[in-house]
N, C-alpha and C positions, 0 to 999 in steps of 0.2 A: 550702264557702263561701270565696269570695276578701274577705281585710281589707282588699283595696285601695279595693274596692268599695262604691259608697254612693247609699243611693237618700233619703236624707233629708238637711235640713239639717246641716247643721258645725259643731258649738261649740268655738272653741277659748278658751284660756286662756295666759296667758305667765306665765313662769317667769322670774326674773333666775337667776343661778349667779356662781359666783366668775370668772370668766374678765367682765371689765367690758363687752369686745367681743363676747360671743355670748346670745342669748339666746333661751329653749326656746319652743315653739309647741306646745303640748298639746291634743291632740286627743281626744274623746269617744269613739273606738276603735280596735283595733290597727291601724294601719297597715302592718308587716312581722310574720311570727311570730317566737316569743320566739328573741332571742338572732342574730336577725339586725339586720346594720346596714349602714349605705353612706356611706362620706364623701368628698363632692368637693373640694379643695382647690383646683379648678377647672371650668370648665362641664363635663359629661362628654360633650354634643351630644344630641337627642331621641334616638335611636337606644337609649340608656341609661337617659336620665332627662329627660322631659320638664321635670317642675316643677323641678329644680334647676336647669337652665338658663335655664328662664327666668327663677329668682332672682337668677340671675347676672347676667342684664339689668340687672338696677339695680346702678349700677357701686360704689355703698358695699359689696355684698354678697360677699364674702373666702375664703368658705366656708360651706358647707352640708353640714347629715348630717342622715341619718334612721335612726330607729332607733323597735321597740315603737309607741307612740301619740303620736312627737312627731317636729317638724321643730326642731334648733338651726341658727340662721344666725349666723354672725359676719359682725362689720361692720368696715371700717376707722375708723382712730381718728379721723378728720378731723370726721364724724357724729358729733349725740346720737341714743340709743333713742327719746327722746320727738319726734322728727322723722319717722323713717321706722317705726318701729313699726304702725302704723293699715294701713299700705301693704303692708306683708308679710304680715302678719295678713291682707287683704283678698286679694290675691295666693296665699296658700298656699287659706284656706276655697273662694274659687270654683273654683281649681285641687280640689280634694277633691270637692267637689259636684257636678262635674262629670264625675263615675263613673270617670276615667282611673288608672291602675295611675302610682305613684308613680316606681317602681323596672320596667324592662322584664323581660318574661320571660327572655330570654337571657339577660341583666347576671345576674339571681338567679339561674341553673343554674350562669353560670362562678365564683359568689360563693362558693357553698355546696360546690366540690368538696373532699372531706376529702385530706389528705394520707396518702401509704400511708407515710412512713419515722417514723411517730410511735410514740414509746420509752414505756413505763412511767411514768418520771420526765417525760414532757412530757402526758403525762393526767395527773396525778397533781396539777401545776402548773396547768395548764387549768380543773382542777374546783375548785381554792382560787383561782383568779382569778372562776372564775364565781359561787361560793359566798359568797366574802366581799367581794370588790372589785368586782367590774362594779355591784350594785344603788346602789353609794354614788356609782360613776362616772355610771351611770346619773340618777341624780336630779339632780346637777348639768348635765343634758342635753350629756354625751361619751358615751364608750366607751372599755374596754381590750379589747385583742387578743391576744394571747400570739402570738410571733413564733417565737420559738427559744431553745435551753438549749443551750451549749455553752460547754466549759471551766468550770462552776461562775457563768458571767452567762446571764441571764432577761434576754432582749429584749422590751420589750411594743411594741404600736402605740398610742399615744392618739389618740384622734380626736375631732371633735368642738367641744366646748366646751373640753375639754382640751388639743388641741393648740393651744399658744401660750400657753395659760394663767400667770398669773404664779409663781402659787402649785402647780400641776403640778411642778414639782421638789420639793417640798419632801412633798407626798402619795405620790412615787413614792418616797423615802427614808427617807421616816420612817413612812411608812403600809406600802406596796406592799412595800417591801424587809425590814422588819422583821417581816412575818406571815411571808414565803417564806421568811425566814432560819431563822424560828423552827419553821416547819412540814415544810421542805425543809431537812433538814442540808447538802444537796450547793450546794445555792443559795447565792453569796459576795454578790452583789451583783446588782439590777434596772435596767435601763438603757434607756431610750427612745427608740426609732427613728423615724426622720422625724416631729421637729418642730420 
């Protein structure tokens, strides 16, 4: 079965999260499988991702990701949510209903390639990021990524709802850093990468 795929109606539902400028588009089933995700920080062109691009059409639209059974978009500050809301909501359901694959096949082969020089201690970290922090990143519609472990720093990627978020430093230090510290003896410090 492709989740991309939909021969029936769309229900979605939105979500606020702590980030004021992005907000989540929940949809009644999966749309990528578990634990994949895609963030454009800008259009990526059809070739990639249709529907992102064309979110990007709407020029308040900042960023978009997808992830599980939902679309977060952030918006520029200049916009309220209770302006263009209706509009994106309208915009993502037809785009779903309309059977088209979210994310292109190609884009998800080059997404998905595992890395071969991954150490002990970087599974190790990966399964404590997936175990205890992605479900909570998750709900406030982001994403973390585990980047890299060297010299005793944890690089993660935020994406999402999270990058740019206000309160995202303060969850990567006191939350993120303080489980690795305490689960990872080798782990000094969590530090975030492009946001």
């Amino acid at each position: 079965m492709n989740p991309s795929i939909q021969d029936r109606p769309v229900s979605i539902y939105l979500e606020a999260n702590p980030n004021p400028n992005s907000l989540k588009f929940v949809v009644d089933y999966m749309l990528l499988e578990e634990g994949d995700s895609y963030d454009y920080p800008e259009a990526p062109g059809n070739e990639v991702s249709e529907l992102a691009t064309r979110l990007f059409e709407f020029d308040y639209v900042k960023r978009v990701f997808f992830m599980s059974n939902f679309v977060t978009v952030t918006k520029s500050e200049d916009v309220e949510w209770i302006e263009i809301r209706e509009e994106l909501k309208k915009e993502i359901k037809d785009y779903l209903e309309s059977g088209k694959l979210i994310v292109a096949p190609k884009a998800m082969i080059q997404a998905n390639t595992p890395r071969e020089d991954e150490t002990d201690l970087d599974v190790q970290i990966k399964a404590i990021l997936d175990e205890y922090i992605r479900p909570a990143v998750e709900q406030d519609g982001g994403a973390i990524t585990y980047h890299s472990f060297q010299d005793g720093v944890v690089k993660v990627l935020l994406q999402g709802s999270c990058s740019g978020c206000p309160s995202s430093t303060i969850t990567l230090k006191a939350g993120i850093e303080n489980l690795l510290k305490r689960m990872v003896p080798e782990v000094q410090s969590v530090e975030a990468e492009g946001i």
